[in-house]
N, C-alpha and C positions, 0 to 999 in steps of 0.2 A: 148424305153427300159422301162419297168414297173420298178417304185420305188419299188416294192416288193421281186426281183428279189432277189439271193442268189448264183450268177453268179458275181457279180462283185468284184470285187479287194477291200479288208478293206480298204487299203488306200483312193481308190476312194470311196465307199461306204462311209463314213466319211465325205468326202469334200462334196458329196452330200446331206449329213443329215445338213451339215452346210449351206450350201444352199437353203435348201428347210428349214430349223428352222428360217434362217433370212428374206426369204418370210413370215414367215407366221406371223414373228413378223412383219411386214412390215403391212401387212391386219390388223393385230389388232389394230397398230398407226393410220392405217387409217380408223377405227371403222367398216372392213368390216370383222366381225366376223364368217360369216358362211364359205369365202373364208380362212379365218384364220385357223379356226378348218379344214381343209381341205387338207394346206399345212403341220402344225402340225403334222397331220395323218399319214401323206405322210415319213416323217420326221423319226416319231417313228417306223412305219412300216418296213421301209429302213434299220433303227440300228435293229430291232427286228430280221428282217433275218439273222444277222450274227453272226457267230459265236462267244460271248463276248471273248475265248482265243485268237482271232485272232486279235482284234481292239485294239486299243491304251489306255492308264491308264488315257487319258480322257474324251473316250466315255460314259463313265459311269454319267460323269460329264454333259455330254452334255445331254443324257438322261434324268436327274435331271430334265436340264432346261426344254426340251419337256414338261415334264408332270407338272410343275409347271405352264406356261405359257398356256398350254392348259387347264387348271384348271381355271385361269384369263379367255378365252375366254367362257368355260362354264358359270360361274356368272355371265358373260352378259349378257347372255342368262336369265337367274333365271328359266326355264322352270325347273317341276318336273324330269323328264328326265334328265334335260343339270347335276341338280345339284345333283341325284344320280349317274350319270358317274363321276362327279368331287367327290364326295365321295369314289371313288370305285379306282381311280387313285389316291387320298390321301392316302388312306390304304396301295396302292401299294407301293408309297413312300416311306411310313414310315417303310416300310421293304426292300426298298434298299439304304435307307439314311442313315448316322451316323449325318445328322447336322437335331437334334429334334427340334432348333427353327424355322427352314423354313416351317417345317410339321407344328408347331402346328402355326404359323402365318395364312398357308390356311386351316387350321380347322378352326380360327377362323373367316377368311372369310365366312367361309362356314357355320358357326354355326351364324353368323350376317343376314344369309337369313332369318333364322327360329327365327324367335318372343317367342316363346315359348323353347326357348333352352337355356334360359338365365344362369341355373344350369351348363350347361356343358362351356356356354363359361366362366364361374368364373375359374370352376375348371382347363381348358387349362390354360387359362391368369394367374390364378396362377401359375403354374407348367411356365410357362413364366418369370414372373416376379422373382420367386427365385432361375431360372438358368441363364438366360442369364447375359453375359457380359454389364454390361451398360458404354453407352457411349450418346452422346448429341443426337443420331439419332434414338438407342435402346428406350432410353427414351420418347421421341417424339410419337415412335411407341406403347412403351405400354401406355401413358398418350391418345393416342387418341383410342385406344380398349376400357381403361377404360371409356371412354366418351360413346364408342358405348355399353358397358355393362350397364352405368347408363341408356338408354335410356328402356331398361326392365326393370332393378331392382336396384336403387339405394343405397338400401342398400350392394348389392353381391359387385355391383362397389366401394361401399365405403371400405368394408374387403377388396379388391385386395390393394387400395390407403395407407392403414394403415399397411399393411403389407410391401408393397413397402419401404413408408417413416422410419416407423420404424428399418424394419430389414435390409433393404439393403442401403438408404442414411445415414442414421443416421452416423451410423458405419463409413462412405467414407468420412464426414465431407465434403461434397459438398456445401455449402450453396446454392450455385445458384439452382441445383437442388432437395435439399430442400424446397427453395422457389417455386419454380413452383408446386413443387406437393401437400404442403400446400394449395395453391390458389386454386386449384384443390378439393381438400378437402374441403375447405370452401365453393367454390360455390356449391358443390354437395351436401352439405348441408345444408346450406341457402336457396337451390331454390329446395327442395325436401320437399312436404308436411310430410312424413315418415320421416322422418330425421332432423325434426325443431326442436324436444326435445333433441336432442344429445349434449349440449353442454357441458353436466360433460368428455363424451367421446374425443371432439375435450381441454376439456381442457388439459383432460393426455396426449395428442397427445404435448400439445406447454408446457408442460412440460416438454416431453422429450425432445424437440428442445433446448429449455432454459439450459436443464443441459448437452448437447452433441455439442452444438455449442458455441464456446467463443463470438462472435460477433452477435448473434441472426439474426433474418433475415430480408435480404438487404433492401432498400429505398422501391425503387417498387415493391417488394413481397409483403413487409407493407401495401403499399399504394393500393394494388390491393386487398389483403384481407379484409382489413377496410371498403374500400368502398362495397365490397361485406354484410358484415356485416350490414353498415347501409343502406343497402337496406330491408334486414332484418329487422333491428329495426325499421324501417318506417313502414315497412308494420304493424307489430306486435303491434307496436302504433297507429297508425291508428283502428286495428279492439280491441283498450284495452285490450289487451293481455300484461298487464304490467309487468306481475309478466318473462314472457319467453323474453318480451323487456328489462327487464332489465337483465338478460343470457346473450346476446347476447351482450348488452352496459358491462358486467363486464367481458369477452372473449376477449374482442375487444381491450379490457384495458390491458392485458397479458402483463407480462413483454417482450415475446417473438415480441412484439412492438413496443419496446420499441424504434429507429428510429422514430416513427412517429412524435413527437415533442408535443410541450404542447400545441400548439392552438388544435390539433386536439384529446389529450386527454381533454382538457378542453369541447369541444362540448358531447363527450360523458359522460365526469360526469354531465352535463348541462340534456342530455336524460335520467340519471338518475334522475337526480331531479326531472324530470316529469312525469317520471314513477312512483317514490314513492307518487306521488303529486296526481296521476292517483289513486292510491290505498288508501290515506288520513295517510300512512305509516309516523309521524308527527318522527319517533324514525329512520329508515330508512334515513330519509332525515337530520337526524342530523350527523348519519355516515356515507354519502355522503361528507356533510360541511366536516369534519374533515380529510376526503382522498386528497380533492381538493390543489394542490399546493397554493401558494401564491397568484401568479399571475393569475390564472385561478377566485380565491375567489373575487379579486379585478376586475374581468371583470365585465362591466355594466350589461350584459345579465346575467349573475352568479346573483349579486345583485338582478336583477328583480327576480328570482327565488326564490331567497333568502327573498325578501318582502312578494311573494305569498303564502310561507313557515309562515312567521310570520304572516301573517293574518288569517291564518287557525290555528298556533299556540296559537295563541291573546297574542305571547310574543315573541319578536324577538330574542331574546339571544337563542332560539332553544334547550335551557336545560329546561328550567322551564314550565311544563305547567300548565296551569289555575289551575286545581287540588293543586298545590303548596301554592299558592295565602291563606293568613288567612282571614277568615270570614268577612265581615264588609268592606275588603279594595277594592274595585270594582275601586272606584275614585283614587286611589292612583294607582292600577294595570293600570287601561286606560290612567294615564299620563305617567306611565311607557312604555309603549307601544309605544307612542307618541314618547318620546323619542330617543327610542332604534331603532324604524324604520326609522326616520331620520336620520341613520344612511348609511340605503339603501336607501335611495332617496339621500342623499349628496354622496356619494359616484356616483350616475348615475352622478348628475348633474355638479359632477368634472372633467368628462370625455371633452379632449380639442374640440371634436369637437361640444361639447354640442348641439349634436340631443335629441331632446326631445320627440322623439318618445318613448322611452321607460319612459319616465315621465308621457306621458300618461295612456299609458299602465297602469302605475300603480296607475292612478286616476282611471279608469274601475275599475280594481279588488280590489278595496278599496270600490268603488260604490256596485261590486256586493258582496260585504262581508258586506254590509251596517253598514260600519265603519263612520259615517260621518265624526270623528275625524283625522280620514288617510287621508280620500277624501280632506279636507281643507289644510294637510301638504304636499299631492302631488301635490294639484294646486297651493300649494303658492310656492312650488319646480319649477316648471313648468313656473310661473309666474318670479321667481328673474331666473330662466336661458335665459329668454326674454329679460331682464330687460326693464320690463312692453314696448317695441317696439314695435308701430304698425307695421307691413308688409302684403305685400298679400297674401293671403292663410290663416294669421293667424287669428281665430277669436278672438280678444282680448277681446274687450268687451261684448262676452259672457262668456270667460273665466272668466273676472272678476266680471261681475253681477253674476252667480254661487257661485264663491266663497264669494263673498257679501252674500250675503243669507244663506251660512252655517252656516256664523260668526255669523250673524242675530241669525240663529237659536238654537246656541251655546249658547248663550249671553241668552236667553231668557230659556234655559234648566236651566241655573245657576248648572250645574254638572262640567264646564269644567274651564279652568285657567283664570278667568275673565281679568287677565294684558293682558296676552298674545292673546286673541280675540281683543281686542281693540284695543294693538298695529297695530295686523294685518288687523284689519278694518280701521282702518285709512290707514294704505299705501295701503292699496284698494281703497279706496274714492281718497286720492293724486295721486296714479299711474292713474285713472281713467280723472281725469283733466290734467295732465301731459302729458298722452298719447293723450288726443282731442288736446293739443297745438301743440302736436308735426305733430300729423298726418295734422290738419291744416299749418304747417309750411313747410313740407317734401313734402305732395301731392296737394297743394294746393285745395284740397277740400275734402269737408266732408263723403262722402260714407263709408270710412274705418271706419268714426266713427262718426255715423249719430246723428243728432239732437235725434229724438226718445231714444238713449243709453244716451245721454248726460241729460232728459228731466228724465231718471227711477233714474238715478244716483243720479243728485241735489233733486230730493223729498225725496230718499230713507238715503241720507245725512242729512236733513234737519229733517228726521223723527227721526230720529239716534240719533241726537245731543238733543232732545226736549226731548227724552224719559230719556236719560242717565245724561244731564247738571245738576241734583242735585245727579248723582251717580259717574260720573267719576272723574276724579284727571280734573282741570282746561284744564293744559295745554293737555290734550288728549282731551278732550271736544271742547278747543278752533282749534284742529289742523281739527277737520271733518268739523267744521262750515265754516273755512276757504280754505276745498275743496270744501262744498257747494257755497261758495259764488265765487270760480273760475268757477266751471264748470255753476253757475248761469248766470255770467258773459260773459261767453262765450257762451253760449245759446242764452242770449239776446239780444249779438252782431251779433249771424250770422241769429238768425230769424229774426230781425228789419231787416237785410241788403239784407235779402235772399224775404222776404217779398216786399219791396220796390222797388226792381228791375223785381218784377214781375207785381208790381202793373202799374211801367213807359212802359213796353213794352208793359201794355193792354190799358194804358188810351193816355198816348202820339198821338200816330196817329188820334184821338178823335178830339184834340184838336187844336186852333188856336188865333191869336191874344194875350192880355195880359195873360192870363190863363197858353197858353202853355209857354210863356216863363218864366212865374212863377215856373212849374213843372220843369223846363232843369235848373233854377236857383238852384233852392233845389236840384235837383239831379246832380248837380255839385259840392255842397257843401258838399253828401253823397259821393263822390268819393275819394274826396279830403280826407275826413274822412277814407273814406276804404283806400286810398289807404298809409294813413300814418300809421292804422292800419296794415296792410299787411307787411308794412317794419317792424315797432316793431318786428312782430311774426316772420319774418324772411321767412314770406310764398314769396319767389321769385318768384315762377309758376305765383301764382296771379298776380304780377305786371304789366305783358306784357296783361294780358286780361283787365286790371283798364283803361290803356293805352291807348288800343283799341277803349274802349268804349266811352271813352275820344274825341277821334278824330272824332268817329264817330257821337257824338252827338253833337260837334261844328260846323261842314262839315255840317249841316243841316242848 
């Protein structure tokens, strides 16, 4: 019997249109689309023959679906062909339909073909978005059109999303979906070349949110936009784009963010300061300081900003610049300086777990601002957060011959606080003998703090104290002489011992009769010496090797 037939019974006639619609959905699930479009055919053909006063008040219905689902089968297709028939059955639609969002859903299927149709998919999608009912699946549906519209034209997809949030969430006080379509926004516009400069636009946007939602929006709305943002801002920083990285760090900052919490406003006022820093913006970075909460002011990493601010200042109070400063007082400005910046370096070096990475850091940028006067106040920072401590990794004794040398050269400028250089060369020379006892004592040998550091130290002690002993105050004169003559001391002890034991292992085997046992006498009575020295210093490593050697050399 032909499906086309005009001889069958409505009632039957029907059952077979449902029969042959649920084949053809059957062919489509199973991606056999030409057998699909076939049974489809079959289907519509079937109901076409008869007469619509004679079929049931849901044929019509059923019809819908035919020509909807054969529309799906044609797109699979995408031939020129498949997708002017699916046009041509859309039309038809839309003039036996009353439900316009199903029509303009496969418009915009259909309009997602063509690249070049981006104008009419805005215009559908909108006529979408400010009829339909929304609901959590509506929405779903338009947030992902508007995704397939940003892929032609970013900006069209942006008017759909602003109209969306404005006029239809706003109003419903949704926050959740709110939130989603904000994110949505953000990314579409953070990751659109076209759309980087909009952020006076996205700000009216979280304006309105601020003044139409009591609670602003949710945890992970926040957290999904921000971090959108500072991808943004990286990038924007990266290519010195400061003046649009910092847009984007005062956006991010929105009270409409206000969930995010103060570490993660603190990072972005932290990208401000780099950005103004980026542009030498010295007036910028002071109304920065002044936004930062408390606790953000007091973070270490804030600080180091805040030094790198005052060195480009050459006044860390971030009010006063040089221009301020009266004629003549250069020296009184540069110990004010001193001062005031210590303020940023104690402040890092109070921090409890006292990494001193950032203490570095801010001896570099003291170095390249060729401040010597900084460079001296962050190694001696650097230095008491050690408390002068050999360890591995650290290099101490070039830390401190360094800052030896600045003092040196301070002292010899005659521009700087003569008390205050001297104090701090001395406990450079002291911390420097201190530390060879201890690393002697802790590691049982000298590597961490080799004879050669101990050999620049005592000359450079020695030279120090002969130049200044008719200029300093006694008792600072007699404290460097008395580092000299430590670390002289300890010098002389471990090259005689270091010496000696190199000389027994080359000549010993040499020897025989009274001679050698002349050398194993002396070098028994250097043991005995080392080894009571060893206990004094507390060096314990050493004992078990004194021991050794001990045994070894009676055993002979």
């Amino acid at each position: 019997m032909s499906p086309g037939s005009n001889a069958l019974d409505p009632s039957i006639a029907e059952q077979l249109v449902d029969t042959l619609f649920e084949i053809g959905r059957d062919q489509l699930t199973k991606q056999r689309y030409k057998s699909a479009l076939q049974w489809l055919d079959r289907a519509h053909d079937t109901l076409a023959n008869q007469n619509p006063e004679d079929l049931s008040f849901d044929a019509s219905e059923v019809r819908s679906c035919i020509m909807h689902t054969t529309i799906r089968v044609l797109l699979k297709d995408r031939g020129e062909e498949s997708i002017s028939r699916a046009w041509k059955i859309c039309h038809e639609l839309e003039g036996e339909t009353k439900n316009k969002i199903v029509v303009w859903l496969l418009q915009l299927q259909l309009l997602g073909v063509d690249q070049s149709a981006a104008q009419n998919y805005y215009e559908v999608l909108d006529q979408v978005v400010r009829q339909v009912h929304l609901s959590d699946a509506n929405l779903a549906t338009i947030l992902h059109h508007a995704h397939e519209l940003r892929r032609q034209n970013a900006r069209l997809a942006h008017a759909v999303l602003t109209v969306l949030l404005s006029e239809r969430l706003l109003v419903m006080d949704e926050t959740t979906w709110v939130g989603k379509t904000l994110v949505m926004i953000v990314w579409n516009c953070s990751t659109s070349p076209d759309l980087g400069a909009m952020t006076d636009a996205l700000e009216e946007l979280l304006d309105k949110v601020v003044a139409k939602t009591d609670s602003g929006l949710s945890t992970s709305a926040t957290h999904a936009a921000q971090i959108l943002m500072l991808k943004r801002i990286e990038a924007l920083y990266g290519h010195a784009d400061y003046d649009q990285a910092d847009a984007w760090c005062r956006l991010a900052l929105h009270d409409a963010f206000s969930s995010s919490g103060n570490s993660n406003f603190g990072k972005l006022q932290r990208k401000r300061l780099l950005c103004a820093l980026g542009k030498s913006d010295l007036a910028r970075c002071r109304d920065i300081r002044c936004q930062m909460s408390e606790s953000t002011e007091r973070d270490p990493s804030t600080q180091y900003l805040l030094y790198k601010v005052a060195l480009k200042c050459r006044d860390t109070d971030l009010g006063r610049p040089l221009l301020d400063q009266q004629p003549g007082s250069l020296v009184a400005y540069r110990e004010t300086d001193i001062v005031r910046a210590a303020e940023c370096l104690s402040s890092i070096s109070r921090e409890p777990g006292k990494d001193s990475t950032l203490l570095y850091a801010c001896v570099l940028e003291a170095q390249k601002n060729g401040d010597r006067l900084q460079v001296i106040r962050a190694l001696s920072q650097v230095l008491d957060n050690t408390t002068y401590q050999v360890a591995p990794g650290l290099q101490l004794p070039a830390l401190l011959r360094l800052l030896a040398r600045m003092l040196i050269q301070e002292l010899e400028n005659g521009q700087s606080q003569d008390r205050h250089c001297m104090v701090e060369l001395c406990k450079v020379f002291e911390g420097a003998a201190a530390a060879a006892k201890r690393s002697r004592r802790d590691f049982g040998k000298d590597d961490l703090f080799p004879s050669a550091e101990l050999d620049w130290f005592c000359r450079n002690s020695y030279n120090v104290a002969l130049k200044v002993c008719t200029v300093w105050e006694a008792d600072t004169t007699l404290r460097v002489v008395q580092a000299c003559l430590n670390l002289q001391y300890y010098l002389t002890l471990r090259k005689t011992a270091g010496d000696f034991r190199t000389l027994v292992k080359q000549q010993l085997p040499s020897l025989a009769g009274g001679a050698k046992l002349d050398l194993m006498r002396k070098y028994s009575c250097l043991l005995a010496f080392d080894f009571e020295a060893a206990a004094r210093l507390k060096a314990w490593a050493s004992l078990e090797d004194i021991i050794s050697v001990c045994i070894t050399l009676y055993a002979r």
